[in-house]
N, C-alpha and C positions, 0 to 999 in steps of 0.2 A: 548720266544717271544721277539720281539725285540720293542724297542719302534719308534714311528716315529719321525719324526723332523718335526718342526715347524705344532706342530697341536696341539696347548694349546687353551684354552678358550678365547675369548677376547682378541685376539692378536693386536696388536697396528696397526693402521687403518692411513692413509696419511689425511690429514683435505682438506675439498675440497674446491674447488677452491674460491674465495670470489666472483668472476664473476658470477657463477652458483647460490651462494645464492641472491645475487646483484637480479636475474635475477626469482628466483624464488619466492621471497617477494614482488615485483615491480607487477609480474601478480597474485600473492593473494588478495594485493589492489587494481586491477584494478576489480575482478572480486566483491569485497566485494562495491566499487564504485557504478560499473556500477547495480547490483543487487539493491541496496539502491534510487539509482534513478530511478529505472524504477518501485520499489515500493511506491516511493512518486509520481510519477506523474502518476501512472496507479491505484491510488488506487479510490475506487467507493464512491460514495456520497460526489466527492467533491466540487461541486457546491452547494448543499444542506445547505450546510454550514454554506456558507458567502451571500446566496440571502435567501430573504423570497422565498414564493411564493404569487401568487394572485389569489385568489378567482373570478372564472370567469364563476359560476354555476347564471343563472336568475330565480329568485321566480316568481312565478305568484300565485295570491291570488283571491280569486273569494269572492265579497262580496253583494249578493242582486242583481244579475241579473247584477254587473258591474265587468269587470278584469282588474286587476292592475299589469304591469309586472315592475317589481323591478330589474335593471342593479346592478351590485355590483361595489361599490367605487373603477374607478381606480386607487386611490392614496392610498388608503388601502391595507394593506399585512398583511395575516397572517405566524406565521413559521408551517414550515414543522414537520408534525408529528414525534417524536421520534421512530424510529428502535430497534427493538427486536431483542433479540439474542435467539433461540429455545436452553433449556439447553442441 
């Protein structure tokens, strides 16, 4: 049996180009970028946040043959209910 040439293990490999690496870090950051931002400004409840809400249900109370309809303060705000996560 004869042996072959140049068929060793881990034979020494040309380093590539510094352009192509330049080039293929540049669109990793661009994709880890553009992902990161469209998850900050697409994410949900974010209004919730930073506004109360307000209260804009009317009581009416019936007392002895007279009703009383009750507006809710529009300068009052309560916050929004806290979100659950189902485990």
């Amino acid at each position: 049996m004869s042996a072959r040439k140049g068929s060793r293990r881990g034979g020494w490999k040309p380093p590539r180009d510094r352009h192509e690496v330049l080039v293929a870090v540049l669109a990793s950051l661009a994709v880890i970028i553009v992902t990161a931002s469209l998850v900050w400004f697409l994410r949900p409840n974010r209004e919730s946040e930073s506004e109360p809400t307000v209260d804009t249900v009317a009581t009416t109370t019936t007392v002895a043959g007279a009703t009383t309809t009750t507006l809710p303060d529009p300068t009052a705000t309560t916050a929004a209910p806290p979100t659950t996560v189902a485990p």
